[in-house]
C-alpha positions as CSV (number, residue, x, y, z in Angstrom):
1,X,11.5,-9.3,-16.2
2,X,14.2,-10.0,-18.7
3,X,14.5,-7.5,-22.1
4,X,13.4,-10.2,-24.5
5,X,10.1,-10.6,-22.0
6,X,9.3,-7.3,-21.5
7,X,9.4,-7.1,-25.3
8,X,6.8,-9.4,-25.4
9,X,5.0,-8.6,-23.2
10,X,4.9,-5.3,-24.9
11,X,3.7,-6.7,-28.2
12,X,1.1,-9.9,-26.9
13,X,-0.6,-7.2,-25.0
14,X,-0.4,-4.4,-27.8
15,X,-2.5,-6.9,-30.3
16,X,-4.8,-7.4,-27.1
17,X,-5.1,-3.7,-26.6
18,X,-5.3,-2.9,-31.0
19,X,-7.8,-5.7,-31.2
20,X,-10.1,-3.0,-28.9
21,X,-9.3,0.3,-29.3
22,X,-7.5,-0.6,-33.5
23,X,-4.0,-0.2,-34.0
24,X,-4.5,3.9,-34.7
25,X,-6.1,4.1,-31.1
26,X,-3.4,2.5,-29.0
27,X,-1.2,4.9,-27.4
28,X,2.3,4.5,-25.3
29,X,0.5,5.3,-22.1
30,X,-2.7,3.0,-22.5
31,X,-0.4,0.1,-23.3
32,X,2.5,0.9,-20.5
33,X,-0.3,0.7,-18.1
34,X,-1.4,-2.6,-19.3
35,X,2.2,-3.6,-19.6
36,X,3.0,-2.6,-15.9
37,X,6.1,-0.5,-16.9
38,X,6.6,3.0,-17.5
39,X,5.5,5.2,-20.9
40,X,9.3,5.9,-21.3
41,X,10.2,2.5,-21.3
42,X,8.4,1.4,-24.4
43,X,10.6,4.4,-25.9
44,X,13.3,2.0,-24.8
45,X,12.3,-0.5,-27.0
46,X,10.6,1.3,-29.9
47,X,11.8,4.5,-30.6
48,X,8.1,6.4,-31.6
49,X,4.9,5.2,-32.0
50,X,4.8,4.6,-35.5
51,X,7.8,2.0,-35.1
52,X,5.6,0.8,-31.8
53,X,2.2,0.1,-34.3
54,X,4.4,-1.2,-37.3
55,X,5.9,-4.0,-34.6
56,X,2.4,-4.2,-33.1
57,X,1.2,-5.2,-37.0
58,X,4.1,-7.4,-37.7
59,X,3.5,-9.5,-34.2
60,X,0.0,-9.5,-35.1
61,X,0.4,-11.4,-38.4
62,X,2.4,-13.8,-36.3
63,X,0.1,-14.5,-33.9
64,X,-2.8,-14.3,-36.6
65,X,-5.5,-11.6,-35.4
66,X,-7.3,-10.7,-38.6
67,X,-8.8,-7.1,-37.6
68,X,-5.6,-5.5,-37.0
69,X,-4.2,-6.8,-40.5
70,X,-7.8,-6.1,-42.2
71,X,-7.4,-2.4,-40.1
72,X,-4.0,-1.9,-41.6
73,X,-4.8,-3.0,-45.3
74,X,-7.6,-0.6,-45.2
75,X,-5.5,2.0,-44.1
76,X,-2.8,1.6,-46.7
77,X,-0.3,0.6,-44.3
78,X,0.4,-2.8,-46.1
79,X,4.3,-2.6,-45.6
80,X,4.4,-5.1,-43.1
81,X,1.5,-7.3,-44.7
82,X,2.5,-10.2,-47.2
83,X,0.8,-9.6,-50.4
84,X,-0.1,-12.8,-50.4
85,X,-2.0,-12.2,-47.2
86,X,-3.5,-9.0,-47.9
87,X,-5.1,-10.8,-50.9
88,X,-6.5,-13.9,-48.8
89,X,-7.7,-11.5,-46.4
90,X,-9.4,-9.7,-48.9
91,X,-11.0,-12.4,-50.4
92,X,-12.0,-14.4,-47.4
93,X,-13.5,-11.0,-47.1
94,X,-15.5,-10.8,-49.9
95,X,-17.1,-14.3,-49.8
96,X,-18.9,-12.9,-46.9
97,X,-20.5,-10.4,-47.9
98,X,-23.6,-10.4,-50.0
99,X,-23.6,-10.3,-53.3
100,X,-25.5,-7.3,-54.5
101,X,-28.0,-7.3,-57.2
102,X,-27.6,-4.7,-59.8
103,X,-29.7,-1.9,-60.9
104,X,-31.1,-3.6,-64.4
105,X,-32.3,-7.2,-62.2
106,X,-34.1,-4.9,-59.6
107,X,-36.4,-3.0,-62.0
């Protein structure tokens, strides 16, 4: 497997693996073994695991997977997150939940 596949690889199966365990749950290990390489050679590509979850995020607004991005707004770690986006999420996020009455219309 070329460098540029591997790399890939690395990221398509990274949002696979945030999408179930959330970006803060992934680990080098978990996603080497899914990869089929060794836990030092995602060092080879991304130096710790905070560069690791930050490309993670950033392939995961590429590809579009809405619970990683919605886990990272909530976390504060919007660097990677359009504002734009983090706003439509947000939204889109609001109009399903329901609206709550307040105190004064429930007495």
């Amino acid at each position: 497997m070329s460098s540029i596949e591997t790399r890939t690889k690395i990221l398509n199966e990274g949002v696979v693996l945030a999408e179930q365990s959330g970006l803060r749950g992934l680990s080098r290990s978990m996603l080497a073994k899914k990869v089929g390489i060794a836990p030092t050679s995602i060092m080879y590509y991304y130096k710790d695991l905070p560069a690791l979850r930050k490309a993670i995020l950033a392939h995961a607004i590429e590809v579009w997977s809405p619970q990683i991005i919605a886990e990272a707004i909530l976390s504060g770690e919007t660097f990677e997150v359009p504002q734009e986006l983090a706003e439509h999420i947000c939204e889109s996020v609001m109009a399903c939940v329901p609206q709550r009455r307040s105190i004064g219309a429930m007495a």
